[in-house]
C-alpha positions, 0 to 999 in steps of 0.5 A: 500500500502506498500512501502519499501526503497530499497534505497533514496540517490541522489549518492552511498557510503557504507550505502547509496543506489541508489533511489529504491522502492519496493511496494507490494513485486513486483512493483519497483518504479526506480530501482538504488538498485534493486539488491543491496537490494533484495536477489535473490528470491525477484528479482524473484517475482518482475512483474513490474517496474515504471521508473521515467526518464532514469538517471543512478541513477536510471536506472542501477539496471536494468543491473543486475537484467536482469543478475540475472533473465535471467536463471531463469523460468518465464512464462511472462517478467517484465514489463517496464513502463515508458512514450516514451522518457524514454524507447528509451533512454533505448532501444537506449544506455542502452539494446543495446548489447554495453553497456550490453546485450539487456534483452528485448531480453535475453534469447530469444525474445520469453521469454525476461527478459524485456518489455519495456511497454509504459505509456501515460502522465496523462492517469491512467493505472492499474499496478499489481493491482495499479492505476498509472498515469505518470506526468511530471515534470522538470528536464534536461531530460524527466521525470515523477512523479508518483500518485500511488493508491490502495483501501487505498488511493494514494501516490506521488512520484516526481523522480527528479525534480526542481520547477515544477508546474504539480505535485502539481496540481495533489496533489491538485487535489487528495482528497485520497492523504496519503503521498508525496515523494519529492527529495531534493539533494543540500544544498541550498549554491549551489541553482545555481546548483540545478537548472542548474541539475533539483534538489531542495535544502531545500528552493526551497523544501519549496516553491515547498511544498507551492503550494500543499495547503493540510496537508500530510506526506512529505518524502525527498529522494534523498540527495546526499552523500557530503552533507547529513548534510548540507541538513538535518540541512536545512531541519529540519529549512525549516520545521520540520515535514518533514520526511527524507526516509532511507534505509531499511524502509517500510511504510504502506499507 
């Protein structure tokens, strides 16, 4: 499984992109800097979309992606994916013909941009020849985590997420785990807003990382801009084998 950062920062400034993945050349995994970091013909060979809750953040590639793609010729739409909530909140304030156009039924309702694809909670779907499950996790609005595998074993991404307790039994549970994904986007000074925001700071990470009970790669994503330094000093003394994602890199699993 190859996974390449199209962007992991928790808030946007020049050099820092919205959280995006791209996995495989054609899955992404949210979708904040979908077209900021594909060229063209990459966003055209894109087939699937894991969303991880309906947060702008992580959503708002999406509006110009469907801009981009709506003139091209495409046999099938991109697919969607995310649990219920998450999609009505797309259907409802995001493709509603106010905000933006509606790209799930652009340019026709025949040959929409978008399928807005519905994934049951714990059940393991086969995407684009990935085994993905969707697992909750806590933060202000629905949202999901992701165990992501192929023949070479699975990967863990969180989306964002304060202390949360079903991810981690999930990892424990997953004998092919090769890498953990994990947010982290306050300094710990401002713990209290953290968890007002459904986030995690360096010590609440070390304490979320406690309960995986297993020795795997964890990469931290999602630091907001203000405090980039502030959190990796506190990253590095929480623990230092600790990877900090950045844009632009892939990684083989």
């Amino acid at each position: 499984m190859d996974i390449r950062v199209l962007g992991c920062s928790g808030g946007e400034q020049p050099g820092r992109r919205l959280t995006a993945f791209l996995i495989n050349g054609h899955v992404l995994l949210d979708a904040g800097a979908a077209t900021g970091a594909l060229s063209l013909d990459e966003q055209a060979r894109l087939r699937a979309v894991l969303l991880s809750h309906s947060h702008l953040d992580h959503v708002v590639g999406l509006a110009f992606l469907g801009d981009n793609l709506a003139v091209k010729n495409r046999t099938a739409p991109i697919s969607v994916f995310s649990i219920p909530p998450v999609l009505e909140v797309l259907r409802e304030h995001f493709f509603n013909n106010l905000l933006w156009p509606d790209f799930t039924a652009l340019p026709s309702r025949a040959q929409p941009v978008f399928q807005l694809s519905p994934l049951q909670e714990g059940a393991e779907t086969e995407i684009e020849g990935l085994m993905v499950t969707a697992v909750s996790v806590d933060h202000t609005l629905p949202a999901v985590g992701y165990l992501i595998r192929d023949r070479s074993g699975a990967v863990l991404y969180s989306g964002d997420t304060g202390p949360t307790e079903k991810l981690w039994s999930v990892a424990r549970g997953c004998k092919d785990l090769k890498a953990v994904i994990v947010e982290t986007s306050f300094p710990d000074r401002l713990e209290s807003l953290a968890r007002q925001s459904g986030h995690l700071t360096p010590g609440m990470l070390k304490q979320e990382l406690a309960k995986l009970s297993r020795e795997v790669p964890v990469f931290i994503t999602h630091l907001k801009p203000p405090f980039l330094a502030e959190i990796r000093k506190e990253i590095q003394s929480a623990r230092a084998d600790l990877i900090l994602l950045e844009d632009g890199q892939t990684y083989s699993f």
